[in-house]
N, CA, C and O atoms as CSV, one atom per row, in Angstrom:
chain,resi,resn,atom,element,x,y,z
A,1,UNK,N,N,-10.366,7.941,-13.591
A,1,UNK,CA,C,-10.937,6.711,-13.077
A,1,UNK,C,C,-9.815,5.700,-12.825
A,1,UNK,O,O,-8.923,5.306,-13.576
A,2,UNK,N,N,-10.156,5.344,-11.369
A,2,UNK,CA,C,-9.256,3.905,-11.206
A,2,UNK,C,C,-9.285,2.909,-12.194
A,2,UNK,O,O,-10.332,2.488,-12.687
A,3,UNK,N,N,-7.740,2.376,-12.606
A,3,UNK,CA,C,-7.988,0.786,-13.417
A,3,UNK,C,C,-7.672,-0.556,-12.716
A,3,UNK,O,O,-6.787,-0.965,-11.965
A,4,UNK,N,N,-8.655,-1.002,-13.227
A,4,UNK,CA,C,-8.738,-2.456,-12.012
A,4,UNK,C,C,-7.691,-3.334,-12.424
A,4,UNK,O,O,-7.203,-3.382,-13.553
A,5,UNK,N,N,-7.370,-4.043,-11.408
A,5,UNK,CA,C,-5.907,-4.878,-11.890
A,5,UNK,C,C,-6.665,-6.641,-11.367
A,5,UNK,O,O,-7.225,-6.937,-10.311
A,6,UNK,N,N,-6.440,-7.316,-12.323
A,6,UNK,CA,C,-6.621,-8.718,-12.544
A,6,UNK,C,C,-6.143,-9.637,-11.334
A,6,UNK,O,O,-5.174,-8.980,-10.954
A,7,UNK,N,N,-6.188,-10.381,-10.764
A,7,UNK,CA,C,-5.391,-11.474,-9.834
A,7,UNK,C,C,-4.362,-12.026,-10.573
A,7,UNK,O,O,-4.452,-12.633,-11.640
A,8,UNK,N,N,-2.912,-11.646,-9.612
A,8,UNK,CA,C,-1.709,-12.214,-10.263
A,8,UNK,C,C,-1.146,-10.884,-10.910
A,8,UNK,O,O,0.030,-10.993,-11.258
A,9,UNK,N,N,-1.756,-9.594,-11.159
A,9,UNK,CA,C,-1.001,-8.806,-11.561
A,9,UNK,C,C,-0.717,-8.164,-10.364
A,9,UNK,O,O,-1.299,-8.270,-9.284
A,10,UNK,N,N,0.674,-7.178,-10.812
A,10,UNK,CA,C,1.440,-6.375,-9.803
A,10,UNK,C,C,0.483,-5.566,-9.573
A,10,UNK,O,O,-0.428,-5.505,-10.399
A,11,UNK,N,N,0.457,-4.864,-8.567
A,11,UNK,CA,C,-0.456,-4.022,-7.924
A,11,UNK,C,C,0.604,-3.000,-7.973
A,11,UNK,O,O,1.808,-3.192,-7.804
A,12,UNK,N,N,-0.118,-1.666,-8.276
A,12,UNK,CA,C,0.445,-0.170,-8.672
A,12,UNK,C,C,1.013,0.110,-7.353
A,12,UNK,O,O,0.709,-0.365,-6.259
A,13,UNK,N,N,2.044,1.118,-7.725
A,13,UNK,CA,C,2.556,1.484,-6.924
A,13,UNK,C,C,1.852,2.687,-5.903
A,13,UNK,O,O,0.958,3.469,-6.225
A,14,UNK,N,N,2.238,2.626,-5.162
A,14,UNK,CA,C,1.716,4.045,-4.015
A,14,UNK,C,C,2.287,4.421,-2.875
A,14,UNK,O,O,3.094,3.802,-2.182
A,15,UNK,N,N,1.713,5.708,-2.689
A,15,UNK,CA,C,2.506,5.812,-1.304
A,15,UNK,C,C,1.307,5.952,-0.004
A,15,UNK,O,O,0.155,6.247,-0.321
A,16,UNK,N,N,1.653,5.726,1.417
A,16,UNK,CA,C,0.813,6.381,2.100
A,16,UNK,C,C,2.016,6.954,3.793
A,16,UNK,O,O,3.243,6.932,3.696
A,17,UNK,N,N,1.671,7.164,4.432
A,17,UNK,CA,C,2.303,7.808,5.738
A,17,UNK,C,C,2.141,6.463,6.472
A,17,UNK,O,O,1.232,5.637,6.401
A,18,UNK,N,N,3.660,6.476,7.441
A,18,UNK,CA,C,3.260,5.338,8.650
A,18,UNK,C,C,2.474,5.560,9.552
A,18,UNK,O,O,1.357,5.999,9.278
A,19,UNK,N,N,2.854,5.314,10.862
A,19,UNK,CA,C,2.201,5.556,12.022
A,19,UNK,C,C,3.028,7.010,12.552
A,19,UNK,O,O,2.495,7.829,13.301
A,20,UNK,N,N,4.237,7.126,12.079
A,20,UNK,CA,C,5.250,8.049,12.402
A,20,UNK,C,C,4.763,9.340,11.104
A,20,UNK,O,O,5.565,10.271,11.039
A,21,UNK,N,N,3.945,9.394,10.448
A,21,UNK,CA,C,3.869,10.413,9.948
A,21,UNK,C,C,5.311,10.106,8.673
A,21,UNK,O,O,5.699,11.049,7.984
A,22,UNK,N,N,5.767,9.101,8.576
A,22,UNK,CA,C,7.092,8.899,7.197
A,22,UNK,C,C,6.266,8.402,6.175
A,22,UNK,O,O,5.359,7.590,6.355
A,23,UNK,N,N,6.647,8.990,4.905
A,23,UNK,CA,C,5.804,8.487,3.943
A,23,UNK,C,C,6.323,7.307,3.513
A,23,UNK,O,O,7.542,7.384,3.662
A,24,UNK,N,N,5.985,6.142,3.005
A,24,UNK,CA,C,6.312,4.694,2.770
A,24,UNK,C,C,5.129,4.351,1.250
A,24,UNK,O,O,3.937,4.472,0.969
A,25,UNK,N,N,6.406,3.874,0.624
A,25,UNK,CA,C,5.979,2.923,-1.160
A,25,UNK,C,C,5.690,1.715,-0.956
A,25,UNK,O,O,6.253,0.903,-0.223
A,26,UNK,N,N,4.796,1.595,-1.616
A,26,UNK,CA,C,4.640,-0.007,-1.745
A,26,UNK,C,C,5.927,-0.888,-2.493
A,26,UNK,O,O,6.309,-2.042,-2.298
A,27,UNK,N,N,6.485,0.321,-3.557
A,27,UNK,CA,C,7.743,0.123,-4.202
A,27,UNK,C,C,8.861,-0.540,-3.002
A,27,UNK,O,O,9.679,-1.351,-3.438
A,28,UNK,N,N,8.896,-0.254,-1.724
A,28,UNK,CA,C,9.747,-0.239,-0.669
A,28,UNK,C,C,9.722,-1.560,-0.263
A,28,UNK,O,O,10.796,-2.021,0.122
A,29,UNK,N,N,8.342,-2.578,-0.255
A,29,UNK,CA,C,8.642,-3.529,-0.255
A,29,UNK,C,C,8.727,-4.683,-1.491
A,29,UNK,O,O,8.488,-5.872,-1.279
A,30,UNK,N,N,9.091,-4.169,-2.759
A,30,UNK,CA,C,9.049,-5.025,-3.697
A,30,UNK,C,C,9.723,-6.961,-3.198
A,30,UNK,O,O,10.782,-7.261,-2.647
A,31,UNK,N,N,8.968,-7.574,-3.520
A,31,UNK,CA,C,9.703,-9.156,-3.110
A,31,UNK,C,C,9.626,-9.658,-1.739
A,31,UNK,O,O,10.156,-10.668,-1.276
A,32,UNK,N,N,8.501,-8.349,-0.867
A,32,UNK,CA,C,8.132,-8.823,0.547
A,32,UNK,C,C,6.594,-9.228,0.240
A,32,UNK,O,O,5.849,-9.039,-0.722
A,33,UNK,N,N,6.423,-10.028,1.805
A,33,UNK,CA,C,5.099,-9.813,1.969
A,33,UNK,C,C,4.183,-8.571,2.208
A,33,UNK,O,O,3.704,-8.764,3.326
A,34,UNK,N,N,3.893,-7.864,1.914
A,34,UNK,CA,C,2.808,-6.973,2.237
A,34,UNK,C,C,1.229,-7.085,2.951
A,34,UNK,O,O,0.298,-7.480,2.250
A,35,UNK,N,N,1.051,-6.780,4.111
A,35,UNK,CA,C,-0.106,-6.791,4.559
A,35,UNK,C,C,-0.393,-5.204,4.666
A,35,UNK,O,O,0.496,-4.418,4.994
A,36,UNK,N,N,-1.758,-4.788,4.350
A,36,UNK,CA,C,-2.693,-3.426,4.579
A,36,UNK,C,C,-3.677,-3.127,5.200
A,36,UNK,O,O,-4.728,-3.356,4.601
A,37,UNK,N,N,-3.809,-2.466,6.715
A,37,UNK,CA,C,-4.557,-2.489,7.525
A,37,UNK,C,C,-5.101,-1.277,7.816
A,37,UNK,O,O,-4.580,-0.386,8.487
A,38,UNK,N,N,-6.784,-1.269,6.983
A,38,UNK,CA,C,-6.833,0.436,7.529
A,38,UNK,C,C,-7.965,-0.155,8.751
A,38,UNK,O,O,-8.736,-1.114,8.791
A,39,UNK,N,N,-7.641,0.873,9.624
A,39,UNK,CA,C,-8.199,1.162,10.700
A,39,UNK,C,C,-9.147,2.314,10.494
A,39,UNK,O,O,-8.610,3.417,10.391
A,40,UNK,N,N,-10.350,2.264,10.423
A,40,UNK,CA,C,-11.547,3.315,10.559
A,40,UNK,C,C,-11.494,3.682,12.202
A,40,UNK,O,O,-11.463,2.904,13.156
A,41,UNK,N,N,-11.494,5.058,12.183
A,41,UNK,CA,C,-11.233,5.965,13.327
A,41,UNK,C,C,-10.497,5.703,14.301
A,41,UNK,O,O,-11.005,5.876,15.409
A,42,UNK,N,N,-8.910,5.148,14.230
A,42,UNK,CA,C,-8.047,4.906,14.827
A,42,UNK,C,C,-6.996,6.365,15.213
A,42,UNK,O,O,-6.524,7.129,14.371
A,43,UNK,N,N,-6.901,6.415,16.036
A,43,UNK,CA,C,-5.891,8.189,16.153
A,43,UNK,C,C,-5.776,8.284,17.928
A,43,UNK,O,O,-5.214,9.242,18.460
């Protein structure tokens, strides 16, 4: 089971694929902004 994380805590690390098929960490942007955009049936 997922554990829920509070507001203000770090959010876990993960990975997912770009648009290029490269896999990318959230670790990768530590100290950036991060935005997350899923697109339902985008391809």
């Amino acid at each position: 089971m997922a554990k829920l994380i509070t507001p203000g805590e770090p959010a876990p690390d993960f990975e997912l694929t770009d648009a290029e098929g490269k896999p990318v960490r959230l670790s990768d942007f530590r100290g950036k902004p991060v935005v997350l955009a899923f697109l339902r049936g985008f391809m």
